[in-house]
N, C-alpha and C positions, 0 to 999 in steps of 0.2 A: 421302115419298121423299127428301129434303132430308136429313134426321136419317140414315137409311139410310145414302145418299152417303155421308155427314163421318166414319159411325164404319167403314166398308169402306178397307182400305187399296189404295193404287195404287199398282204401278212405273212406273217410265218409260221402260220396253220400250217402244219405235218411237216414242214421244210427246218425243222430248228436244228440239224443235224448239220457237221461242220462242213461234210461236203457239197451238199446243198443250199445250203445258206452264202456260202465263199462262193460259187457259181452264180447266184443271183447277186451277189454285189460287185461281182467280173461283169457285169449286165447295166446296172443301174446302180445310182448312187445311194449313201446311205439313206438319205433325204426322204427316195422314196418308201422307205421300206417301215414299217409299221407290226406293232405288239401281234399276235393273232394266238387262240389257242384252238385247240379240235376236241373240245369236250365236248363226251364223256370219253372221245376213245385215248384222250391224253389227257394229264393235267397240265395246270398252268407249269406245276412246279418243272414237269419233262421238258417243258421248252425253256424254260428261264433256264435250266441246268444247260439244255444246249446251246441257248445264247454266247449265255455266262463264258462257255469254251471257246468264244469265237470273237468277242468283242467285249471290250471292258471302254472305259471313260466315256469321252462324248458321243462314241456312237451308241453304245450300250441305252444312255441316256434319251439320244434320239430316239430310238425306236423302240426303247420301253412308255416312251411317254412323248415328247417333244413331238413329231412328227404328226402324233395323232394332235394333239394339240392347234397347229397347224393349219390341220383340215378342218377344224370342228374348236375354235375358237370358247364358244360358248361354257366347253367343258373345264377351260383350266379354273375356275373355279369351286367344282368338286373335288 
């Protein structure tokens, strides 16, 4: 199950909250973890504030951007 977990990617639609967010990366590495928002019932801004609480430099970086990139190659030139 462990293995499973670490290579399935996560957003952080509705989880951008510090106790939750710090629980999934006790789980899985930054790597996997990816930008997500829950609009209309959040904005982007509510989850970048809770990120923002919880990770700064390269993971910040990662998973506002880097990781999707990643997946989806295509995009880093937007």
């Amino acid at each position: 199950m462990d293995r499973q977990l670490r290579r399935f990617y996560h957003d952080t639609a509705r989880i951008s909250n510090a106790v939750t967010i710090e629980a999934l990366v006790k789980l899985v590495p930054i790597s996997q973890v990816a930008f997500g928002t829950d609009l209309p019932f959040r904005t982007s801004a509510e989850h970048v504030k809770g990120l923002t609480g919880v990770f700064s430099g390269d993971d910040l970086r990662a998973i506002d951007r880097e990781n999707a990139l990643r997946i989806l190659p295509r995009l880093r030139s937007a």
